[in-house]
C-alpha positions in Angstrom: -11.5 12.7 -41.3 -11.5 9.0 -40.5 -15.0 7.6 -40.4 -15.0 6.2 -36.6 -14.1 10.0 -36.4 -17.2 10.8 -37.6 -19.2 8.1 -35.8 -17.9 9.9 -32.9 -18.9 13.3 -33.9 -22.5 11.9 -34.8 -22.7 10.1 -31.6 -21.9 13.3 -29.3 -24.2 15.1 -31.5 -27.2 12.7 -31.3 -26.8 13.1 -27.0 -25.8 16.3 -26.9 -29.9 17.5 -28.6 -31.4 14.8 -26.6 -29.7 16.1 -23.2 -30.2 19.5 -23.8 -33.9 20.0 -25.4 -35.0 17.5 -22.6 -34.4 20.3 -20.2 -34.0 23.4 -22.2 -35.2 26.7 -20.7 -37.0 29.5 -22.2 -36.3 30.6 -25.8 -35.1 33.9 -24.5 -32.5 32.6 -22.1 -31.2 29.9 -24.3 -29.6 32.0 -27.3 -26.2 30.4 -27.4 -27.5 26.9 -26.6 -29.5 27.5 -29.5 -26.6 28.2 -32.1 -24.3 25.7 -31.0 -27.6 22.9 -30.8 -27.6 23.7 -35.0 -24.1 23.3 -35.5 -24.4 20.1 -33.8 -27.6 19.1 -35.3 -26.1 20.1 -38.8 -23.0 18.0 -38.4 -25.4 15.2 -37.2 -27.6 15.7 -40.5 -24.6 15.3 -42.7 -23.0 12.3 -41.0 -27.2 10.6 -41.0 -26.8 11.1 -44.9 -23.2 10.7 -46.1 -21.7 8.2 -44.4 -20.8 5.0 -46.6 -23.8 2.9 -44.5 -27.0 3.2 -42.1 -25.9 4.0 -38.6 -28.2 2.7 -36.4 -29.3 5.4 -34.1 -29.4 3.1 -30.5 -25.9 2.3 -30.6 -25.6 5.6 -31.8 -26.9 7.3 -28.5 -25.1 4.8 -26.4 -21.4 5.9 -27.8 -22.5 9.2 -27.6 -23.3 8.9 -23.6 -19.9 7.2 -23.8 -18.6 9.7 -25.1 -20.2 12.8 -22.9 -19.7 10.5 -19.6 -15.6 10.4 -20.1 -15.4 14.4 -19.3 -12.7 13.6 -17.1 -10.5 10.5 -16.7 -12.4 9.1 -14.2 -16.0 9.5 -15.4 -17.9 6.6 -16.9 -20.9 5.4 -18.7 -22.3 1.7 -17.6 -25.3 0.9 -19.9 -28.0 -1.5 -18.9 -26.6 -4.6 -19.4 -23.9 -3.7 -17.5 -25.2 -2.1 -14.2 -25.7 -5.4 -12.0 -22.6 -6.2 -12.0 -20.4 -2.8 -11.9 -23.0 -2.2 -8.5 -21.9 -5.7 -7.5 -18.4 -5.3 -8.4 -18.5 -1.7 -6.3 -20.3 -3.0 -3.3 -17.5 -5.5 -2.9 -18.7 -8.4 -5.2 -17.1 -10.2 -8.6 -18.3 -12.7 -10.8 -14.8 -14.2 -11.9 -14.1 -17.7 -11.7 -11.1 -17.0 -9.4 -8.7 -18.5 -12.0 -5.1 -17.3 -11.7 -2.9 -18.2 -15.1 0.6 -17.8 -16.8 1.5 -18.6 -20.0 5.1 -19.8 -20.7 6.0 -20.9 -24.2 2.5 -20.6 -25.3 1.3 -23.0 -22.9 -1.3 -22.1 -20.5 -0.5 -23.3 -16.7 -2.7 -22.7 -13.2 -1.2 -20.7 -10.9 -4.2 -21.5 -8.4 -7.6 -20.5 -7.3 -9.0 -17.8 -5.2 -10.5 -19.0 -2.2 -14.2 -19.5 -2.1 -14.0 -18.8 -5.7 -16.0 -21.4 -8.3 -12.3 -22.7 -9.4 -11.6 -23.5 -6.4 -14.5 -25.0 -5.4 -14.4 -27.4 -8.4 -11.0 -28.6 -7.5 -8.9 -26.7 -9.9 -5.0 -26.7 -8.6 -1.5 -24.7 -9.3 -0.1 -27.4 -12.0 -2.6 -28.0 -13.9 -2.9 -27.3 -17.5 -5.8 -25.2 -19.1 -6.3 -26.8 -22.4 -9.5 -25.1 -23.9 -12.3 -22.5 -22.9 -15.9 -22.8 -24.0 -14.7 -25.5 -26.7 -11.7 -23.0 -27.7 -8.4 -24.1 -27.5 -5.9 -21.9 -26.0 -2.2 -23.1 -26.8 -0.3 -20.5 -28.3 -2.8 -17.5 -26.8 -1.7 -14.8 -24.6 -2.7 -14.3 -21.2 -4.6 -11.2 -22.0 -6.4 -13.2 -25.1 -7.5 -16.2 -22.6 -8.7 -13.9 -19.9 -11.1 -12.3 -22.4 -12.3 -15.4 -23.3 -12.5 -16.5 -19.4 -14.5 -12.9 -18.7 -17.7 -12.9 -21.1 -20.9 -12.5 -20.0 -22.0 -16.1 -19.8 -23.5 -17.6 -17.1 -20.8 -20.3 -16.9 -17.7 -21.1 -18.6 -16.5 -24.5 -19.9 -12.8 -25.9 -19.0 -11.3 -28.3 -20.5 -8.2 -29.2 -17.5 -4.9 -31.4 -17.9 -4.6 -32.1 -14.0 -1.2 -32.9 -12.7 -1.4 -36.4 -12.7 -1.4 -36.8 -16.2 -6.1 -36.7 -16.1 -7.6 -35.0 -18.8 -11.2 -33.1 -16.9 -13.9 -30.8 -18.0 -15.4 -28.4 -15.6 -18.7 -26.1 -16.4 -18.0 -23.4 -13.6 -20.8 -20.8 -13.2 -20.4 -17.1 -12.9 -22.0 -16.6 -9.4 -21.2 -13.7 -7.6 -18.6 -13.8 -4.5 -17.3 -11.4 -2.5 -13.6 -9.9 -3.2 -11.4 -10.6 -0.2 -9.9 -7.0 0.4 -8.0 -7.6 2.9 -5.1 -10.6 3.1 -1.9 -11.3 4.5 1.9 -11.5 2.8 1.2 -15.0 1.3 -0.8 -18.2 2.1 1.2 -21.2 4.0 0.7 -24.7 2.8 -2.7 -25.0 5.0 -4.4 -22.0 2.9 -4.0 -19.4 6.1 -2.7 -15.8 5.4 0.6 -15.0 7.0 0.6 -11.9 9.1 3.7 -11.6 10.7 6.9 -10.9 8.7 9.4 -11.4 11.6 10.9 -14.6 13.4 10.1 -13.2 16.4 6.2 -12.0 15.8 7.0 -8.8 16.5 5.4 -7.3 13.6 1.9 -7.8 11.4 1.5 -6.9 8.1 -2.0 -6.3 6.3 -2.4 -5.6 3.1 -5.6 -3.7 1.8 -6.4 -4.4 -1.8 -9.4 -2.1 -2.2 -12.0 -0.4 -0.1 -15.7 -1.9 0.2 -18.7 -2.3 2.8 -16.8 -5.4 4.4 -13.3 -3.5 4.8 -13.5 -1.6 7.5 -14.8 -4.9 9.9 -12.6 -7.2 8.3 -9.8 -5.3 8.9 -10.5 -4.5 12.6 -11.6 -8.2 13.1 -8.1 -9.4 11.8 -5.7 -7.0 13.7 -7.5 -7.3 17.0 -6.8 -11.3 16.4 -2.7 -10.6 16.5 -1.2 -11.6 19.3 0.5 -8.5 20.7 2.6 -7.1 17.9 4.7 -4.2 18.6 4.5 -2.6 14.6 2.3 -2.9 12.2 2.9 -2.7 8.5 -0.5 -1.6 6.5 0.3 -2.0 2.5 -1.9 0.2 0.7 -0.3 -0.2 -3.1 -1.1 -0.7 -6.1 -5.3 -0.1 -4.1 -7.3 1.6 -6.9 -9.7 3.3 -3.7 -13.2 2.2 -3.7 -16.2 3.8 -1.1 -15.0 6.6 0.4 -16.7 5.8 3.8 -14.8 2.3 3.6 -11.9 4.4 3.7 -13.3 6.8 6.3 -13.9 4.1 8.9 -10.0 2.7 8.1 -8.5 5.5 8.6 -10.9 5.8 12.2 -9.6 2.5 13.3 -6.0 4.1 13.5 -7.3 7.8 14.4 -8.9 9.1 18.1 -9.7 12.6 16.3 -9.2 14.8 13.9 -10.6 15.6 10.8 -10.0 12.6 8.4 -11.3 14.5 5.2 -13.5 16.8 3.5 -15.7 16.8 0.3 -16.7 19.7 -1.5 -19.2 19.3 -4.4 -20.1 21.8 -7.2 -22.3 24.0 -4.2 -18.8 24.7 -2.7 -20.1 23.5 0.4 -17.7 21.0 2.6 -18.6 17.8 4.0 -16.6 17.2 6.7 -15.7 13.4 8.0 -13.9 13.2 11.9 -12.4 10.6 13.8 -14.0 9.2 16.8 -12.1 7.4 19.8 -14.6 4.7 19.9 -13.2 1.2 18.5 -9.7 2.8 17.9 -6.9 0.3 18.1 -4.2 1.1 20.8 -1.8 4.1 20.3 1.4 2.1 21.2 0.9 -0.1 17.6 3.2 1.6 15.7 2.1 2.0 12.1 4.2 2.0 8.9 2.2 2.3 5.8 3.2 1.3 2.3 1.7 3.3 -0.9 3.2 3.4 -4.6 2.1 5.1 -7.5 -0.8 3.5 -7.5 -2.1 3.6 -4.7 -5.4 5.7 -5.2 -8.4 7.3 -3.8 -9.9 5.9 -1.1 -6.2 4.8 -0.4 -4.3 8.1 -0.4 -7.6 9.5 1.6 -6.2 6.9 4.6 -2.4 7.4 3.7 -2.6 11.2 3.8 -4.8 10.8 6.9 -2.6 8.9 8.8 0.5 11.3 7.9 -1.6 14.3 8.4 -2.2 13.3 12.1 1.5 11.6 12.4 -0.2 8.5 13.3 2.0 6.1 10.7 5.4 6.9 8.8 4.2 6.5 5.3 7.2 4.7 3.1 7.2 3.9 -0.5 6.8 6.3 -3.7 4.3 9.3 -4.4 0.6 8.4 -4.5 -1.6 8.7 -8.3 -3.1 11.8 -7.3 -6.5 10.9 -7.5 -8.5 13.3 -5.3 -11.9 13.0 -6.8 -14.8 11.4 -5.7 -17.7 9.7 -8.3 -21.7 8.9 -8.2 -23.5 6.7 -9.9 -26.6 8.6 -11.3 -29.1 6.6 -13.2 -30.2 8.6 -17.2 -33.7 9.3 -16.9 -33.9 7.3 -20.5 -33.3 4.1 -18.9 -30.1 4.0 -21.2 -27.7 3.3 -17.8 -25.8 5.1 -15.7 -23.2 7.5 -15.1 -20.1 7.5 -12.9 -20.0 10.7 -12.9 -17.4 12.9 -10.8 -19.6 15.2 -8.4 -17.0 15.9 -5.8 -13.4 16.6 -5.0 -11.6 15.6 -1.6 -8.9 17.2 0.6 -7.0 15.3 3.4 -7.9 16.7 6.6 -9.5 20.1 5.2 -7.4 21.8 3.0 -4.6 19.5 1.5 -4.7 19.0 -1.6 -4.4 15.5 -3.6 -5.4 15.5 -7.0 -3.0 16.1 -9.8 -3.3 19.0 -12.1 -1.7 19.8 -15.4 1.5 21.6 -14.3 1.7 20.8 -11.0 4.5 19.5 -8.8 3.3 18.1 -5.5 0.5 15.9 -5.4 -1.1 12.8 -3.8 0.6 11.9 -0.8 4.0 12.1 -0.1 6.2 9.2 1.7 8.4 10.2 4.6 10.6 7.6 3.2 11.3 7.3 -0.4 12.2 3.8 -1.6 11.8 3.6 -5.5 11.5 0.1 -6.9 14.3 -0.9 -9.4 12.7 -0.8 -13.2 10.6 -4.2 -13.7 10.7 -5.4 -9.9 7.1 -4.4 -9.8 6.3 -7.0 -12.3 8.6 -9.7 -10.5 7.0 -9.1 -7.0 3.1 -9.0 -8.9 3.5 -12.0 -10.7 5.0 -13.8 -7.0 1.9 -11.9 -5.0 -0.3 -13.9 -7.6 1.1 -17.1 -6.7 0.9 -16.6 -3.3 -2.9 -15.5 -3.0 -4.3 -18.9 -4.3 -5.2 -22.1 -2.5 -2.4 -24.2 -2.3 -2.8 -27.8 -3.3 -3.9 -30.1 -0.7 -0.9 -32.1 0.2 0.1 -34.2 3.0 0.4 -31.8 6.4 4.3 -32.8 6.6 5.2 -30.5 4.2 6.9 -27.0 5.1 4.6 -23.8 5.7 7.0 -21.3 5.9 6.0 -19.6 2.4 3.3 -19.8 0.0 2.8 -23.2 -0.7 5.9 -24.2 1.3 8.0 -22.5 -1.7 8.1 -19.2 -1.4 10.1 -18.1 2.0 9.6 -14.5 3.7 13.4 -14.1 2.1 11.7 -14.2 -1.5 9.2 -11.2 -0.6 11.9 -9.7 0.9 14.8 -9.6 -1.7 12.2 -8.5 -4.6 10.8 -5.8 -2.2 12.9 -3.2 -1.3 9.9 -1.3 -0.2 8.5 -4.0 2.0 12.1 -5.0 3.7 12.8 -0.7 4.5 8.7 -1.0 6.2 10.0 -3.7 8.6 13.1 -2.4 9.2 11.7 0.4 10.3 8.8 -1.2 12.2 11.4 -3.4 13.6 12.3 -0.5 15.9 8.9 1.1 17.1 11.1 4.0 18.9 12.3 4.6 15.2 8.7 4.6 14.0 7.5 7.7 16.7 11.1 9.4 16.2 10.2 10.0 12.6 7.2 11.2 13.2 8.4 13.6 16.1 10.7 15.1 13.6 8.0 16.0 11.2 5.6 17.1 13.4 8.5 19.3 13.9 9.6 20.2 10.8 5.9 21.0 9.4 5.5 23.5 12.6 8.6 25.0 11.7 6.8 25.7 7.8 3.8 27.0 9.4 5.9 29.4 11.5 7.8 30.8 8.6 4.6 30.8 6.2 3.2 32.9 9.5 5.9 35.3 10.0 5.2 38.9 8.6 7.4 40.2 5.5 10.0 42.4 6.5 12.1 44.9 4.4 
């Protein structure tokens, strides 16, 4: 057996006594506990006194937490050090510099900067060149390799810049926290402003949701109800990883007047059940197309499948991850961290299904319109939504605005996203929109009614 093999098997061994004799019950009741405790402890002995050098028993404990904490794929351990800024980084928070990057030929070149972010702040621009981090030069990295070296856990971080007109300038930028901007527009126009509509005619809004934290749910309602009178609206959920499940609750409420939204069921079995109210909801005659991929998650399919549930949006795209489980984060009486620990599982509306088990077939949330991206458009259309997120370089107010940084038309999203371009023609033709959704309201009555029907010989 490899020895990180046995590190592991050590590791699990050490947490596994110190979780269970912690709260062990009486001799008597514990007999199989008991037997498999020695074959752990024995296997823990032999690693303490074989292996080729001293294993020191702290990290130890922490890689065995590790290792009990990943009991599913979506469980995790944070330890100490760790748990300011995963809370931050849930609540809605980051502390990156905002930095966007490419790498072409082994050269490192700025894409942009986030707004409000400490790059941006500084005055760091698409065209210029990164040179060196914290003293390091970077020509000839990857992007992965400088990004590691941009996301340490200093307090600041050291540039060294090439600016576009030829000026070589160091920046110390410092690692406060900011909040992540969840909800945007296509792209930003050559005055930093999202763009919403994705018609000539303003006909039709689009939103995009990136994730789901405290400030979603008002952020979103604030910038809808600032459209002008929009006929459709496209709501783009991909490639959201989820987030707070009652961030995703009070979405899917801006859209819904009733109905149940979802329901948790924990390890009692009992359900928690979450319900739309008609105050605050936005007007009926919006039609809604939504936009979800694979990996468009969580907190995301609970609004997707919420919104198809209660045929209140025509949901177009691919199938959803699948990820119908909801985590805590529990603090280890040892004051070794915390676990995000899976303690529930969710069902759209009250019974449907989302996560993905081995074997199965249907899962997540399916589109009413299927529209595949061709293999390696994804990447395309990523790498153009970086360059149109970041803060354009100030420039004189003559130049275009009709794309991200007067560069990138509405044609450009368009002819890479064959998902995007069937959302808007559909939404082009609200009638269209509540037709669909007729017919499946239809069609899923028609199910029930044959699922209903006695056998007959």
């Amino acid at each position: 057996m490899p020895p990180r093999n046995l590190i592991w098997l050590g590791a699990i061994a050490v947490a596994a006594i110190i979780a269970v004799w912690a709260s062990r019950p009486a001799p008597h009741q514990d007999a199989p506990r008991d037997e498999h405790l020695r074959a752990i402890g024995d296997a823990c002995r032999t690693i303490q006194r074989n292996y080729h050098r001293p294993v020191d028993d702290s990290e130890l404990v922490r890689l065995a937490i590790k290792g009990l904490a990943q009991i599913d794929e979506y469980s995790t351990y944070v330890p100490p050090e760790q748990i300011a800024a995963f809370q931050a980084r849930v609540g809605g928070s980051w502390r990156d510099i905002g930095l966007r990057l490419e790498v072409v030929e082994g050269e490192a070149t700025v894409l942009g900067s986030l707004a409000g972010s400490p790059a941006h702040k500084a005055g760091i621009f698409g065209g210029d060149k990164l040179l060196e981090v914290n003293g390091r030069d970077v020509a000839g990295m990857t992007l992965e390799q400088i990004k590691a070296l941009l996301d340490d856990e200093s307090p600041e971080v050291r540039l060294t810049v090439l600016q576009a007109a030829g000026r070589r300038q160091e920046y110390r930028l410092p690692r406060g926290q900011a909040p992540v901007e969840t909800v945007t527009g296509l792209f930003r126009n050559r005055a930093g402003q999202w763009v919403h509509y994705v018609d000539p005619e303003e006909t039709v809004a689009y939103v995009r949701v990136k994730e789901f934290t405290h400030d979603t749910v008002g952020t979103l309602n604030r910038v809808v109800r600032q459209f002008g009178a929009p006929k459709a609206l496209i709501l783009d959920l991909r490639d959201n990883p989820g987030g707070l499940l009652a961030a995703a609750v009070g979405v899917a409420d801006l859209f819904l007047r009733e109905g149940t939204i979802v329901t948790s069921v924990g390890r009692d079995g009992q359900p928690v059940v979450y319900r739309a109210h008609s105050d605050d909801t936005l007007p009926d005659d919006l039609a809604l197309v939504v936009l979800v991929n694979e990996s468009t998650a969580s907190a995301a399919e609970i609004v997707a499948g919420a919104l198809r549930l209660h045929d209140r949006a025509v949901v177009v795209g691919a199938r959803t991850t699948g990820k119908g489980s909801v985590q805590s984060l529990i603090p280890l009486e040892s004051g070794m961290g915390q676990i995000n620990l899976t303690t529930a599982e969710y069902f759209i509306g009250e019974n449907v299904p989302i996560s993905r088990r081995a074997g199965a077939t249907n899962w997540g949330v399916e589109p009413h319109v299927h529209c595949p991206l061709p293999p390696g458009r994804r990447e395309e259309l990523s790498a153009l939504r970086v360059r149109s997120e970041v803060v354009p370089r100030p420039s004189a107010a003559t130049l275009p605005t009709t794309g991200p940084h007067g560069e990138e038309p509405l044609e450009n999203f368009l002819s890479l996203d064959a998902q995007l371009a069937k959302a808007l023609e559909l939404a082009g033709d609200p009638d269209r929109v509540r037709q669909t959704l007729r017919e499946a309201a239809a069609g899923r009555a028609d199910r029930k009614t044959h699922e209903d029907r006695p056998a007959t010989d």
